[in-house]
N, C-alpha and C positions, 0 to 999 in steps of 0.2 A: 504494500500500500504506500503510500505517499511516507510513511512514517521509512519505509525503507529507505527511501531515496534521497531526499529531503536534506539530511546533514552531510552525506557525501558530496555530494555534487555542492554544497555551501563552503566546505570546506576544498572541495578543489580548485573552485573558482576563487579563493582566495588565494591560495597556492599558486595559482594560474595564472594568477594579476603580481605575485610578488617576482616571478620569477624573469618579470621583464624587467626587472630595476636594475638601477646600477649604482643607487647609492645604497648605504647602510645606514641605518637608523636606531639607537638602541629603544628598546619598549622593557618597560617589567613593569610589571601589574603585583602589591601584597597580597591579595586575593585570587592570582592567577591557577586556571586548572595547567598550566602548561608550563615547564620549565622556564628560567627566565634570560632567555639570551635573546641575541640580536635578531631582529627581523628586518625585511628589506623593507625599504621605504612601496609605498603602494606606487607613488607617480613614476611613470618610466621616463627617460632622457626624454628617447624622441618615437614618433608613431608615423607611422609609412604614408608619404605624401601629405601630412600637417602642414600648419603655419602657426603656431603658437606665439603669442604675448609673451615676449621675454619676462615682464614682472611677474605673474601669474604664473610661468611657468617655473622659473626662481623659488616664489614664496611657498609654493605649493611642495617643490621638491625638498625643500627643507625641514617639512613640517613632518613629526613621526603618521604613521598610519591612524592611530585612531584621532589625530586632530584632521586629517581630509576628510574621513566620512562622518564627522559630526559637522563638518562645515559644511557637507550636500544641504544639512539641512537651509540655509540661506543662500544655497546659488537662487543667483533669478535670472531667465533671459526664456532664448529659444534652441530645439535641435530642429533640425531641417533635414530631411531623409529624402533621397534620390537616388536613384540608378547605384547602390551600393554605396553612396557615401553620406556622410553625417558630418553637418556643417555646424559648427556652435556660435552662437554670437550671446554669451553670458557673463554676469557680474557674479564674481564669486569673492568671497571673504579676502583672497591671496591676490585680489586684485581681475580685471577685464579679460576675457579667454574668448577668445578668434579661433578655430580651427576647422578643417577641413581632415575626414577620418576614410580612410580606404578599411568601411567595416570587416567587408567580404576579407580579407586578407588577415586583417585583426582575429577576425571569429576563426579563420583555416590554420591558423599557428595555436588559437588558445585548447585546437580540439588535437591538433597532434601533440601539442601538452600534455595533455588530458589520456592521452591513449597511453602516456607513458608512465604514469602515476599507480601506484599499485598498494597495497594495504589493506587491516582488517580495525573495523571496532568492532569491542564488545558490549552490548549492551544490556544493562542490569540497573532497577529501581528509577528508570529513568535515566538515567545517565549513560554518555557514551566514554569509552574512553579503547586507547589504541596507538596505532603509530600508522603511518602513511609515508608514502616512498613518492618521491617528486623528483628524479633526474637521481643527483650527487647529495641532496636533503634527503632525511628523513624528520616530518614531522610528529611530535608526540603530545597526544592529549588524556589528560585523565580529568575524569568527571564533568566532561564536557554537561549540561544544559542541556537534554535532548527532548524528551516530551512535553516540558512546558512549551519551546520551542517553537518544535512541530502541531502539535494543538492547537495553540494560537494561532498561527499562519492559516490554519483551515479556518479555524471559525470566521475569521474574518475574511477569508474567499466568500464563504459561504453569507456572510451577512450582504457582501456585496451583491449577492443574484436576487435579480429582480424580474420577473414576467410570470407567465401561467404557462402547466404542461400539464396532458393526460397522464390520470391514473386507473390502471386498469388490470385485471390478472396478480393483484397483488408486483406490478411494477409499472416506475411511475419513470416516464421516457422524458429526458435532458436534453434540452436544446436552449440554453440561456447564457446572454452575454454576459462578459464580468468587465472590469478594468484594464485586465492582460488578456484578454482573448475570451473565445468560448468554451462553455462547459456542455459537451454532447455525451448522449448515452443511455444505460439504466441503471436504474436502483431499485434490487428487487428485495423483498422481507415478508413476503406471502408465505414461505415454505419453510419456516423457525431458525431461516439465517439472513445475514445481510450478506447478499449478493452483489457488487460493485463491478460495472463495463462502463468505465467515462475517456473520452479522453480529455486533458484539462489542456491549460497554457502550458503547465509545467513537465507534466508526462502524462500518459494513459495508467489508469489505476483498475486493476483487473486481481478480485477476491474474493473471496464468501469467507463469511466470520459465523458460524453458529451462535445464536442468543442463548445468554444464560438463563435458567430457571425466571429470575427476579426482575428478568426484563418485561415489565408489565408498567402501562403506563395508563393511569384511570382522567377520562376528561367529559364533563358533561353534553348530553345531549338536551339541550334546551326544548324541542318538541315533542319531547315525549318527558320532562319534568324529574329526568333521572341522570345517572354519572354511566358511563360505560367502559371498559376495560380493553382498554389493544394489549392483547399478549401475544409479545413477540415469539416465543418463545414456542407455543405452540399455534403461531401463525391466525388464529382467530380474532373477535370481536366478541368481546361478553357481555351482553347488556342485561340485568334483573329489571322487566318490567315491575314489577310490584315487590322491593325490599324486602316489607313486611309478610310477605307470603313466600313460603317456600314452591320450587315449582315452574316458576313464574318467570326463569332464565331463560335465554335466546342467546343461543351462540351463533355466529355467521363469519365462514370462512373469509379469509381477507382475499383472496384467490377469487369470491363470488362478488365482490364489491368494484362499480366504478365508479368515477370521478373526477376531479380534477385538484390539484394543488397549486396555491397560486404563492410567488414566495417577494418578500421585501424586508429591508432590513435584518436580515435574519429567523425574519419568522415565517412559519408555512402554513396559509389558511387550508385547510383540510373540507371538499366540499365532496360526498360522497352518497350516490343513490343506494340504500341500502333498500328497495324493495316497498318496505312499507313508509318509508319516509324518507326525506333529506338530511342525511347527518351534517352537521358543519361545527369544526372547531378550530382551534389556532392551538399552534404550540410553537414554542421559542427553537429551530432547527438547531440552530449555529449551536447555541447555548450544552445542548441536549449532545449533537455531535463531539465539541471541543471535551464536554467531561467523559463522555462512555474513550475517545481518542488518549484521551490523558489516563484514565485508568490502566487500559490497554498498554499504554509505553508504559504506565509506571510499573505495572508488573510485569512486563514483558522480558524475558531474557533470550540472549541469543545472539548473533553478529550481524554486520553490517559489514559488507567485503566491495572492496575497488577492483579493479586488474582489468588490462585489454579493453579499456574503454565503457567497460560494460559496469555496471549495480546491483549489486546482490543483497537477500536480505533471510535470516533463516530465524525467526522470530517464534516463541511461544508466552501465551499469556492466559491467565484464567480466566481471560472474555475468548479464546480459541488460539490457534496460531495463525502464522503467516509465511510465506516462503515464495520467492523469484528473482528473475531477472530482469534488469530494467537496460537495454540496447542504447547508452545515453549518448557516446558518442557518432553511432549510426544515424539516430533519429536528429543530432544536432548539423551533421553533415546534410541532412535531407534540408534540414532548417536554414541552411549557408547557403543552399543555392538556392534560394526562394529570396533573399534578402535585398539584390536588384528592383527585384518586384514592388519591395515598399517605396510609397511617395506618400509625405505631409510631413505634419508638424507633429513635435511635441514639448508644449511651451511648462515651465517650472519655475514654483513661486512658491514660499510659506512651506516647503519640505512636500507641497501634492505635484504632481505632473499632469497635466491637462492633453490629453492622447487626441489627435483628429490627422488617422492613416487609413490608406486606400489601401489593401494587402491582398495577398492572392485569393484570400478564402472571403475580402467583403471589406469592406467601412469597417473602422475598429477606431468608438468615440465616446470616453470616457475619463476619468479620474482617477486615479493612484493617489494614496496618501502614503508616499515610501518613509515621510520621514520618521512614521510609528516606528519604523524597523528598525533605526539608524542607532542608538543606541545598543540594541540586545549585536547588531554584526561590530560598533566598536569594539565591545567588550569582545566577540571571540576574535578579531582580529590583532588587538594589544594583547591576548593572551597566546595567540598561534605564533609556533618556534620551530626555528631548525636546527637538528642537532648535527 
């Protein structure tokens, strides 16, 4: 699941960014989960076919790593995307930054990077920890931050979608925009598991998690003046018309119910023909998703493996297990040559980015608020070391 992939790919991309520097910068952190030696500075010299503001490009390279990515929070200006390149005209903290960026070439060096990196973590209570191979580096982390992490980042994907899709067969079919892209697919919990086929912005997430006993979530039904029971667990709908009498129960398959679910801000209005009436209730998704996700990591044990470009993940937890491969380098190669294709803007101001791009797969026009993250990637970045 997304819990597999998620911290690898964060941490090689930072990897991946350090290893184009060419100053050194010392970082130590009292709190660090990662030994405390030198890291490269994050700003590279120079970027293929640039024009850089010599001030800007000065102030910036001097600065350790985690003072550049808390200053994202205050760039303002615009990128400008075309035929593979990415033009900046920004006010940044270290002073005005001009440039012109040959992505396509940037992204095909960061992926043959990336194909060379190799490594395991172990994950337990939540936390990762391990060592990673990056060329002549190896990096090592213990007790990395990992389910809170990963959690978070969902719920708040998921608060982001916003539109109505069918629910039907006990699965409810995904086709809704987000900020980074679209979310297509199903999500099925008819048969006493959660079955996941999405693909996201980030990668395709493809699962089934069995519900435990205690997955049982009671919410009323306003036209018939009673509460009803979705139990996941054994895949039904339990409604006691008459409390007070025994007898009086109505189970109905979630497999025999449709509907539609309409979802905003993180909540998912639940509208559903059960036959003899219209059920309708709300329940908090995100909310509901980020805790049953975080129990999940926090009990889960198991690794999280790099090598050959590819992510792996071999996960057990007493909400079920998990186990695959995630083709990250394939799918980002398929990703680079599509990247020509992009044309528009995307303007940044107050830590949000304001997206309006024409891409292969449609108009893609929305809002990012990156700066929520920019603290939790300081910290693992002034914590990440090579020994």
């Amino acid at each position: 699941m997304t819990t597999a992939c998620t911290v690898p790919s964060t941490l090689l991309q930072l990897s991946s960014e350090t290893a184009l520097s060419t100053r050194i910068s010392p970082v130590a952190s009292a709190t660090s989960a990662f030994a405390p030696l030198p890291v490269p500075s994050l700003v590279p010299a120079s970027f293929p076919g640039e024009t850089l503001t010599s001030l800007a490009l000065s102030a910036a390279s001097s600065a350790t790593p985690t003072e550049v990515i808390t200053a994202l929070d205050d760039v303002q200006g615009t990128l400008s995307i075309a035929n593979g390149f990415v033009t900046t005209d920004l006010i940044t903290p270290f002073g005005p930054l001009q440039a012109t960026y040959d992505v396509v070439t940037l992204a095909t060096d960061l992926n043959t990077e990336f194909q060379a990196i190799s490594g395991t973590l172990a994950l337990s209570g939540g936390f990762a920890s391990g060592n990673l191979v990056v060329g002549d580096d190896e990096f090592t982390a213990t007790n990395f931050e990992f389910a809170n992490l990963v959690s978070g980042f969902v719920a708040d994907l998921l608060t982001s979608l916003d539109g109505t899709v069918p629910f039907a067969n006990g699965v409810v079919a995904i086709d809704l925009p987000t900020p980074i892209g679209d979310i297509e697919g199903t999500i099925g919990f008819g048969s006493g598991a959660l079955a996941v086929n999405l693909n996201t912005p980030l990668l395709p997430l493809n699962f089934t998690i069995e519900f435990p006993d205690e997955a049982q979530f009671a919410f009323p039904v306003a036209q018939l003046g009673t509460d009803a029971i979705l139990n996941l667990a054994t895949g039904q709908v339990e409604i006691d018309l008459i409390p007070v009498l025994g007898g009086a129960e109505v189970v109905v398959p979630i497999t025999a119910l449709a509907g539609s679910v309409a979802f905003a801000n993180g909540l998912a209005n639940l509208s559903v023909e059960a036959g003899f009436t219209t059920v309708q209730t709300q329940f908090n998704l995100a909310t509901e998703v980020e805790e049953t996700l975080l129990e999940f990591l926090s009990t889960a044990s198991g690794t999280l493996t790099i090598g050959a470009g590819s992510l792996g993940a071999n996960l057990q937890s007493n909400l079920g297990s998990f186990a695959g491969v995630f083709p990250a380098s394939q799918l980002f190669s398929d990703f680079i040559a599509t990247l020509p294709l992009y044309q528009g803007t995307i303007a940044l101001a107050g830590g949000v980015a304001t997206v309006d791009l024409t891409t292969p797969n449609g108009v893609l026009q929305g809002s990012l608020d990156y700066g929520q993250y920019l603290t939790a990637i300081a910290t693992i970045v002034g914590d990440l070391v090579a020994t």
